[in-house]
N, C-alpha and C positions, 0 to 999 in steps of 0.2 A: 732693814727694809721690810716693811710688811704690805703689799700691797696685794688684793686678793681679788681672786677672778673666778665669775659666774658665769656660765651660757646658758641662756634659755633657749630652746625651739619653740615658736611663737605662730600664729596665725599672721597672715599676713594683714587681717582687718585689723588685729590686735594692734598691728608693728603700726599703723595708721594711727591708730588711737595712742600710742607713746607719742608716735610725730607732732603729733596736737597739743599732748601733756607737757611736752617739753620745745615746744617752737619758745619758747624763751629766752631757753638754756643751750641751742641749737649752736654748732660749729662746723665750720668745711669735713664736709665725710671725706672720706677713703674711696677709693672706685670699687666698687662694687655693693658698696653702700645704699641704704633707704635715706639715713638720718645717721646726724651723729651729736653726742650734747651731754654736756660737764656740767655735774649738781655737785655742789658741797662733799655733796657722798661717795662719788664716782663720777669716770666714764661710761657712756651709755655708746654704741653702737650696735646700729640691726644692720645685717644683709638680707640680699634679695631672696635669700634660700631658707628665708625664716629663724636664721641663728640669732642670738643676740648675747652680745658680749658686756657687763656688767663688772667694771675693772677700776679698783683705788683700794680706800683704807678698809670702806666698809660697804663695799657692794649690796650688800644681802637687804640695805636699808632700802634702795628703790626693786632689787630683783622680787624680792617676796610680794611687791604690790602686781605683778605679774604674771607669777609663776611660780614652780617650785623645779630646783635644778633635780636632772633625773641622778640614781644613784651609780657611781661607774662600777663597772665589773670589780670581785673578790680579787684579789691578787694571791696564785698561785701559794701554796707556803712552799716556806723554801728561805735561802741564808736573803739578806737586805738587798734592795737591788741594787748593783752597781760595785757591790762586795765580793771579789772573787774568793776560790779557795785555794793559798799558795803551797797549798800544802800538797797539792798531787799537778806533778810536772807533769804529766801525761793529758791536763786538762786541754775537753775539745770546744774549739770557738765554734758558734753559728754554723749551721750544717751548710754545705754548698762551698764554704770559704778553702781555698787553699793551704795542707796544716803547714806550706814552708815558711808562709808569711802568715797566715792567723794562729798557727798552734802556740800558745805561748801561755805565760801564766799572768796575763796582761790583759786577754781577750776579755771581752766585758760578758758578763751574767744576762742571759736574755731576757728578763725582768726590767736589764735598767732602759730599755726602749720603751718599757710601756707606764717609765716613772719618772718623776722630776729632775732634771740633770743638766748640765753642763757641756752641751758639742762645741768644737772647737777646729777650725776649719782655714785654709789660707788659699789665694789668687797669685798666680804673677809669676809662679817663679818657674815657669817655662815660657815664658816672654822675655826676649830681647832689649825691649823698649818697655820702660812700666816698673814700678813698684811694686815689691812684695809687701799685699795685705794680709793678715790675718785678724779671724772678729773669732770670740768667744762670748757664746748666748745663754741666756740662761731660761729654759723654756719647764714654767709648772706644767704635770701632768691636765691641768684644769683645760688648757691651752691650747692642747690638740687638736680641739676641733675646731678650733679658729685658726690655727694655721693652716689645715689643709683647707678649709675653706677659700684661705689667702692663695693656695696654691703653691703653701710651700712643698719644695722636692730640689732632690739634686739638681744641681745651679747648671751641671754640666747638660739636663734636660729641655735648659730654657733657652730662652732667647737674649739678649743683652736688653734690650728695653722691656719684656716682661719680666726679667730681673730687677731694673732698677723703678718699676712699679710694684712690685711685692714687698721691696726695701723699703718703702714709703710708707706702704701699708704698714710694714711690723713697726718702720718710728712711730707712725698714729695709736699702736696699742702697747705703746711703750713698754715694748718687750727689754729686759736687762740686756746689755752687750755690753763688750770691749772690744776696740779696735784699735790696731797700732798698723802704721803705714812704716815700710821702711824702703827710702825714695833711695836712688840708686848712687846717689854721694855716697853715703854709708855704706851701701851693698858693697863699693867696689873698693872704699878703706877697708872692709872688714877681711874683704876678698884678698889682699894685698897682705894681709896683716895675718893671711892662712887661716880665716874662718872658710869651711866648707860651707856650702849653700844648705847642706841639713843643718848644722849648727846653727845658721842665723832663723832658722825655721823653727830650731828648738825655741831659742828664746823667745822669739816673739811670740808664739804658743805660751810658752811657761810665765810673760809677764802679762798676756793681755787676759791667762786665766786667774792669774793672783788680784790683776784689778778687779777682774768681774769679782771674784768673792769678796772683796773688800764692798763692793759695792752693795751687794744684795743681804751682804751680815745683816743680821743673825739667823738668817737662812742660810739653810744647810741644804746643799742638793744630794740626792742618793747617789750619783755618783759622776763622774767627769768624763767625756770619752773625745779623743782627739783621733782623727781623722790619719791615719799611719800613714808616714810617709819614707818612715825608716824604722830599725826594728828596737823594738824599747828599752832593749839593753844598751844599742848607742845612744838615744835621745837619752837617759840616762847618766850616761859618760857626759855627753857633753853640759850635760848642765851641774855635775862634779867638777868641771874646767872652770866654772865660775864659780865654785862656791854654792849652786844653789841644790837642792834634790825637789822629788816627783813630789807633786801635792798627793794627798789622799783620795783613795778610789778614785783612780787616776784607771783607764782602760783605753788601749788602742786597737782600731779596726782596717783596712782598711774597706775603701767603697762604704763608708759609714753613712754618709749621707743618705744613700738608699736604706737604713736601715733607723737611724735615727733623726724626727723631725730636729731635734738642737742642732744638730750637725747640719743638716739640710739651709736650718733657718740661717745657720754660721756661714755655708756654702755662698749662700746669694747676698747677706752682708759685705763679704768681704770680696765676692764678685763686684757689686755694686761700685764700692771704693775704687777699686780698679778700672773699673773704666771711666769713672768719674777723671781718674790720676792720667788716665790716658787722653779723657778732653782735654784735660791742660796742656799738657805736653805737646798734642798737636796746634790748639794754638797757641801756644810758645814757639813751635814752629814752623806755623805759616802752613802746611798743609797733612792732610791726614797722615796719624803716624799707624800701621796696620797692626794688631795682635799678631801674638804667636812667633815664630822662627824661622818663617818660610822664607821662598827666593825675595816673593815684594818684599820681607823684613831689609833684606841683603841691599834693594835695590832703596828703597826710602832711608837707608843708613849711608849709602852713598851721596844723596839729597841733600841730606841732613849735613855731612860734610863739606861739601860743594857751597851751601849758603851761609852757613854758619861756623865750618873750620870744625879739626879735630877736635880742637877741645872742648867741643859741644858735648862730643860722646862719653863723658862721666855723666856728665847731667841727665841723659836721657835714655843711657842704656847700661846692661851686665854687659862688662867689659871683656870678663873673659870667654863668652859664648864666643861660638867660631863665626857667628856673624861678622862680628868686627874686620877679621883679615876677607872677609866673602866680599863685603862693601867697599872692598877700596877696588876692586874692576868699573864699579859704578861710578869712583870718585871723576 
């Protein structure tokens, strides 16, 4: 997959005078958008803030009649980013980070935040009700400043509907992802079947980042960092339970999201899906079903029984949370 991306900072008369060039070749913008419009050559999109995003096989063929893209900062020398050194156990993650859960030989090179890579990020699974999503993105260094322009940042920052306009935003500059849903029939076979809720986490991690690189071949990212949710020695075990191991320049953080836009941009993806999974669900059944694990979980899972019978609750909830035994005062 080779698909390359430009931004120019532009005058805003200028961004007019594109509007005009290409009122032809013009398609529905994105919100926060001037204009947006597909030539042979690329994606064209300007924001209001005078960026402008130049993104396909051969961008440089409309950017150059506009601009010249500025050059980004040296990068530090120093080992590749995203490359750790396993060779000294004593190595220290990001300063500020806690060394019980960041010290490890796993913590990713502070380099690979400001380089092409691979965040990987899941929703859901401290929710009762709901589907564990997880999305793995694949964001070039080029990009960055289109994503913050988008407003990406930790998902936990936002709101649910300025999440799932950010999500919209990043399909229109079709950013690489992979996303696997795993609805809660499955969760509660695997639950059953003595998968730990980190195990089913590993894997959906571990297959939705193998599709992403199949996807973006023969691009190479500097390096991959997944969003810790357990410590890498077990997500390691458990994916030796199946047969699989850790892909390359593989690095776990947590709170990655504030540190890395992939991660961030993975965060609100797989936010997105999630409450998408939760529209359904509530209308499947009949009235709003609430996030999270609180007393309304307890009292809407009694609802949910009462109209529709126990055996609703595989379908629409983690069976084993102590919700389940809370909801039946409600039944």
């Amino acid at each position: 997959m080779n698909v390359g991306q430009i931004v120019l900072q532009l005058p805003l008369d200028t961004i007019q005078q594109m509007k005009a060039t290409y009122s032809r070749a013009e398609k529905p913008a994105p919100p926060g958008a001037i204009f947006s419009a597909k030539t042979p050559s690329c994606s064209i999109t300007a924001y209001k803030s005078g960026k402008v995003l130049f993104q396909g096989k051969s961008p440089e063929t409309e950017a150059d009649k506009w601009g010249s893209a500025p050059s980004g900062p040296k990068k530090p020398p120093g080992p590749k980013a995203g490359v750790k050194d396993h060779t000294h156990p004593g190595h220290k993650g990001p300063a500020g980070l806690k060394p019980s859960v960041n010290d490890h030989r796993y913590a990713p090179a502070p380099a690979l935040f400001t380089s092409s890579h691979i965040g990987s990020d899941e929703a859901g699974t401290g929710d009762f009700f709901g589907p564990i999503t997880v999305a793995s993105v694949y964001v070039d260094q080029s990009q960055f400043a289109l994503l913050k322009e988008l407003g990406v940042k930790d998902s936990k920052l936002l709101k649910d509907d300025a999440i799932q306009r950010i999500a919209k935003d990043l399909m229109q500059v079709e950013l690489p992802y992979s996303l696997l849903v795993m609805r809660n029939e499955r969760y509660n076979q695997l639950q059953q079947r003595g998968w730990s809720q980190g195990k089913m986490k590993t894997m959906l991690h571990h297959h939705a980042i193998q599709k992403l690189l199949a996807k973006i071949d023969p691009t190479k990212p500097d390096g991959i960092l997944i969003d810790q949710f357990q410590l890498p020695s077990t997500y390691i075990k458990h994916l030796a339970t199946e047969g699989e191991k850790l892909q390359q320049n593989v690095s776990f953080m947590t709170k990655a999201e504030s540190h890395s836009l992939a991660v961030a941009a993975a965060s609100i993806i797989s936010r997105a899906s999630f409450v998408r999974e939760m529209d359904k669900l509530s209308k499947q059944a009949g009235f709003t079903i609430p996030k999270g694990a609180s007393a309304a979980v307890d009292q809407a899972a009694g609802r949910l029984i009462r109209t529709h019978g126990r055996q609703a609750l595989p379908v629409f909830t983690k069976m084993h949370f102590a919700n389940s035994a809370k909801a039946e005062k409600f039944v």
